[in-house]
C-alpha positions in Angstrom: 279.0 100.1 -116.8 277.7 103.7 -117.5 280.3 106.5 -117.4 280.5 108.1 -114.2 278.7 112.1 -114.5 280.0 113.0 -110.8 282.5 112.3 -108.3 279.8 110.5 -106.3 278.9 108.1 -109.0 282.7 107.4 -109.7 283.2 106.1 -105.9 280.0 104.1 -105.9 281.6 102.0 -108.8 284.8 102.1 -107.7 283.1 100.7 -104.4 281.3 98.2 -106.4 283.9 97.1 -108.8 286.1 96.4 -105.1 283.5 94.2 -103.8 284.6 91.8 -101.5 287.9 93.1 -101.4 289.8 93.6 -97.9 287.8 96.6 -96.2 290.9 98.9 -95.5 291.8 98.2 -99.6 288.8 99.8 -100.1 289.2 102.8 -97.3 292.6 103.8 -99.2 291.4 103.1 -102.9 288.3 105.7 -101.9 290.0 108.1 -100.5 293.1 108.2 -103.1 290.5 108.2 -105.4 288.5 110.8 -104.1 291.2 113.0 -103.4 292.6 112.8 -107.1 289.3 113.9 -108.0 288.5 116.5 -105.8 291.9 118.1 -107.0 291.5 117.9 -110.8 288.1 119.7 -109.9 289.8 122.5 -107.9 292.4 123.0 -110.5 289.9 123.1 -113.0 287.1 125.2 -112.2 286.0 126.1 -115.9 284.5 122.2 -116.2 281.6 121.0 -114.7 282.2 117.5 -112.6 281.5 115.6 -115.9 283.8 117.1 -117.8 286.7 116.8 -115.6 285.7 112.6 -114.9 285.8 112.5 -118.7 289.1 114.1 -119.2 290.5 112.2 -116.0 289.1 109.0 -116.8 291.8 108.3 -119.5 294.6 109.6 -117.2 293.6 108.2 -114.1 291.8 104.9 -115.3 287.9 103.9 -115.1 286.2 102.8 -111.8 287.1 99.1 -113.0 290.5 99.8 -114.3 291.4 101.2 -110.4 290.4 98.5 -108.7 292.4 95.6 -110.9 295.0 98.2 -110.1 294.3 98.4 -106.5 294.1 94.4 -106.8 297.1 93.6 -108.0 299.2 96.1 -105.6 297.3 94.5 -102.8 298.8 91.1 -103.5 302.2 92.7 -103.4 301.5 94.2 -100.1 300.2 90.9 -98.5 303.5 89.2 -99.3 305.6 92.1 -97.9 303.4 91.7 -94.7 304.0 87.2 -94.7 307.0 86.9 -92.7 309.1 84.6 -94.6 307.5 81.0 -94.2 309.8 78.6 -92.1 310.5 75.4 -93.0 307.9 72.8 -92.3 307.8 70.7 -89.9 306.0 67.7 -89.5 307.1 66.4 -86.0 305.2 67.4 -82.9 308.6 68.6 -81.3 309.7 70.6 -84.6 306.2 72.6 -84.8 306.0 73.4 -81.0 309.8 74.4 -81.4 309.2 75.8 -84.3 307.3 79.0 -83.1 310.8 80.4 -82.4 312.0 80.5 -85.9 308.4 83.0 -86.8 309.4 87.0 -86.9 305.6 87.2 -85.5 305.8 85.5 -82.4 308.5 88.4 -81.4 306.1 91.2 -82.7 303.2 90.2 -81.1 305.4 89.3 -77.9 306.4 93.3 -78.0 303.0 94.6 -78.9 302.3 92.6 -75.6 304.4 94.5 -73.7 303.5 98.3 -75.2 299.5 97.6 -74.9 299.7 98.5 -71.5 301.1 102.4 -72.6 299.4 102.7 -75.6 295.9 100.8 -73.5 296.8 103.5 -70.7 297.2 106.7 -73.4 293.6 105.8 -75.5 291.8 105.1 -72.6 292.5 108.4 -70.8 292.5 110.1 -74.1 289.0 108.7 -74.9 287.4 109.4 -71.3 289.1 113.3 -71.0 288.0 114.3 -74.7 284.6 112.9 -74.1 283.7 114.4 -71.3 285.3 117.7 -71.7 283.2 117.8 -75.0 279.9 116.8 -73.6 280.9 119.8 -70.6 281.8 122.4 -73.0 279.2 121.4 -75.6 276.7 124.3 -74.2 279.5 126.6 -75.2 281.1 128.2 -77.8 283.7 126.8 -78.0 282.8 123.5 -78.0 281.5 122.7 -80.9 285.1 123.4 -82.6 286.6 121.4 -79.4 284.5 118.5 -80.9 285.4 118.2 -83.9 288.8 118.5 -82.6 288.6 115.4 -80.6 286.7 113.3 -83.2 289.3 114.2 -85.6 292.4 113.3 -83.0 290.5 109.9 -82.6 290.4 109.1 -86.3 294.2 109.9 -86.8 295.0 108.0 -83.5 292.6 104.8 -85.1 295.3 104.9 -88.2 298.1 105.3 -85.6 297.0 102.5 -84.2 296.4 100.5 -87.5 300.0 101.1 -88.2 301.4 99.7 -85.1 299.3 96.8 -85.5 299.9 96.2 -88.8 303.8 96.5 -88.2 303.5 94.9 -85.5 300.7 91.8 -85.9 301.0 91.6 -89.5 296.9 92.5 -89.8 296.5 94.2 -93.0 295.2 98.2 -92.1 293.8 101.4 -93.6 296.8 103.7 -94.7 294.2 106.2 -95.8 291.6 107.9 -93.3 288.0 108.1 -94.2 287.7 110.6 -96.4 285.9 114.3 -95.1 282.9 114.8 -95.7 282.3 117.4 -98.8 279.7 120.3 -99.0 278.1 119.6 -95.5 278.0 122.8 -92.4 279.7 122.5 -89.2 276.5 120.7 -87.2 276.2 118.4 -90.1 279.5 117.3 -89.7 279.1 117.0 -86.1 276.0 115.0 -86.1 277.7 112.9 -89.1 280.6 111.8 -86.5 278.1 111.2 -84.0 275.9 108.7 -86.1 279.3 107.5 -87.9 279.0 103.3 -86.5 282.8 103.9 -87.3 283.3 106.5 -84.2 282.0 105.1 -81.5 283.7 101.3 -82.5 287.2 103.1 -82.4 285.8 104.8 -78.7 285.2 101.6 -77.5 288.4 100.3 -79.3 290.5 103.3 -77.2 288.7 102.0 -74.1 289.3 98.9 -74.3 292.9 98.8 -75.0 293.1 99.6 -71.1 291.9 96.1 -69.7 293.1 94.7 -72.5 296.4 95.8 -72.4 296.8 94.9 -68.3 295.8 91.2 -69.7 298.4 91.0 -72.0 301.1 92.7 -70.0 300.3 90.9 -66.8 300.9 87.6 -69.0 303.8 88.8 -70.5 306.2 89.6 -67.8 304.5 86.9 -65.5 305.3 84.1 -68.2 308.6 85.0 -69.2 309.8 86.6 -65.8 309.0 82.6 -64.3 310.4 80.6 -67.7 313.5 82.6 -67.4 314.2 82.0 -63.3 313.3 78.2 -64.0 315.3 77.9 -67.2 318.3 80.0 -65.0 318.2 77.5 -62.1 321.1 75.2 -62.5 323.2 78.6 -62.7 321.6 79.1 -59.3 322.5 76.0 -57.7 326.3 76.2 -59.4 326.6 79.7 -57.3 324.5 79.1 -54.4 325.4 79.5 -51.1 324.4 76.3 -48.6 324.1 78.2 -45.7 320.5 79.5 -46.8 319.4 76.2 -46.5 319.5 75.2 -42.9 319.1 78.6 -41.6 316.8 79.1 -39.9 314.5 76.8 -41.5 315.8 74.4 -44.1 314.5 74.6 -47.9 312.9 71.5 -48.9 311.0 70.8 -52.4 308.3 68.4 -53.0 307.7 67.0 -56.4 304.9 64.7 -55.1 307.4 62.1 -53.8 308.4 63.4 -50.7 310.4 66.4 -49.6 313.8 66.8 -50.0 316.3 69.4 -49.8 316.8 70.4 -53.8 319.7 69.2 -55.9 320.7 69.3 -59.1 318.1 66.8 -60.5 315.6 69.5 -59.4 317.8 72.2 -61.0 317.7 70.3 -64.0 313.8 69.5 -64.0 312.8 73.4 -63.4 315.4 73.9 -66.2 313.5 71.8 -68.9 310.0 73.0 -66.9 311.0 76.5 -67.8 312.3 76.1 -71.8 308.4 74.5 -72.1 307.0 77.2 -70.4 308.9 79.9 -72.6 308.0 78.3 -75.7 304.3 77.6 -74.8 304.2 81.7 -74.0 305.7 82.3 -77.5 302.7 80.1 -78.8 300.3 81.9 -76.3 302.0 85.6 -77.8 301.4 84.2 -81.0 297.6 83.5 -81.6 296.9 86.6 -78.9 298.6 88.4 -81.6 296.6 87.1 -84.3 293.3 87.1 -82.1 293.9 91.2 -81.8 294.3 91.6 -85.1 291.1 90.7 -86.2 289.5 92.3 -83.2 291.1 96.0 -84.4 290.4 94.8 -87.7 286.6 94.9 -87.0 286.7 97.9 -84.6 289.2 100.1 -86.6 288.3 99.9 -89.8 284.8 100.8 -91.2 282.0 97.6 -92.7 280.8 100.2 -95.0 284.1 100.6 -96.8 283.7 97.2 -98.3 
């Protein structure tokens, strides 16, 4: 491989040498790199682009050199994100059971539960800065407003990559894209406006909202009804008999017959609702994983990679 000559050429390996590598790797490998760069150049204005590569190359490493680096740390990360691995279990019983013992189950449950805010916040962020910046585009002042917004959207894409990463345990970009150098203030803005990446993380903040009613509506509806069945032989130990025969008596029908409900039925809705809370664990679960790769392919850029 040729020695880099300018900052340019030095990403394109360092792109190339990361090939096939885990697309947000490659966001925060470029963009370290880039930014490294771009200050050795600043603080070194005497040498030419060149000059500076050669004299950082043996500090900082060659394009290849970074990216075993970048490799190897991202192996270290990947086992920091595995939650530990619970024992297995061969048994039907033990693996539907099982889901209890996983820390993800319990982060994806709660990412559940906050996509409704955070589906509510992007959505109305997404729709208000969008049209206030094609309104105010024929003025002055909205050609800074746009960049503004395009920028707030590409720090709330990482905001989001952290909570899903924290969260969901999908690895994301730590890094932003990197700005773009030497380009005017309408190149910029037409950059953001052909950048495949921008619009993917609009339609991302948009829809979070539906989204984030679905899971929501499951969450609270699943484990609001496993809970009261689970709680119903506490029910029955407190209940009071006089809201049975007045003024129409309660009756329950299981498919053989009605009957006024007992402990046997306490005890069925019981068992009915510890299946039901651990079949919404498993349903928490693989929506958890199922969202990860869907911000995964929104949030972070194919061209990184």
């Amino acid at each position: 491989m040729n020695a880099p000559r300018t900052i340019v050429e030095y990403l394109e390996q360092l792109r190339a040498a990361l090939r096939g590598a885990d697309p947000a790797l490659v966001q925060d490998a470029l963009y370290d790199a880039e930014e490294h760069l771009r200050a050795e150049l600043a603080e070194q204005p005497e040498r030419s682009e060149a000059q500076m590569l050669e004299h950082v190359v043996g500090s900082y490493g060659a394009p290849d050199e970074v990216a075993d680096i970048y490799r190897d740390q991202e192996i270290k990360i990947q086992r920091a994100l595995r939650p530990p691995r619970p024992p297995k279990r061969r048994s039907l019983a033990g693996r539907f059971f099982g889901v209890a013992a996983d820390p993800r189950t319990y982060g994806a449950l709660f990412y559940m539960l906050l996509a409704l805010a955070t589906g509510i916040f992007y959505f109305t962020w997404a729709v208000t800065g969008l049209s206030l910046s094609m309104g105010l585009s024929v003025l002055i002042i909205g050609l800074p407003f746009i960049v503004l917004f395009f920028g707030s959207v590409r720090v709330l894409s990482l905001v989001e990559g952290r909570i899903v990463e924290a969260m969901l345990g999908m690895r994301m970009p730590r890094r932003p894209v990197y700005p773009t150098q030497g380009m005017t203030l309408m190149q910029r803005i037409g950059s953001m406006f052909t950048d495949v990446h921008t619009w993917t993380t609009l339609c991302y903040m948009w829809l979070m909202l539906p989204l984030g009613i679905v899971y929501f509506t499951l969450a609270v509806t699943l484990l609001s009804v496993s809970v009261a069945f689970i709680a119903a032989p506490l029910a029955m130990l407190f209940r009071d008999d006089s809201w049975l025969s007045w003024p129409r008596q309660v009756t329950v029908d299981w498919g053989f017959g009605a009957h006024v409900p007992g402990w046997g039925d306490a005890i069925a809705m019981c068992v009915i609702g510890i299946v039901l809370l651990f079949a919404t664990l498993h349903l928490a679960r693989g929506l958890g994983r199922l969202h990860g790769y869907i911000a995964k392919h929104m949030l972070v850029p194919r061209e990184a990679s």
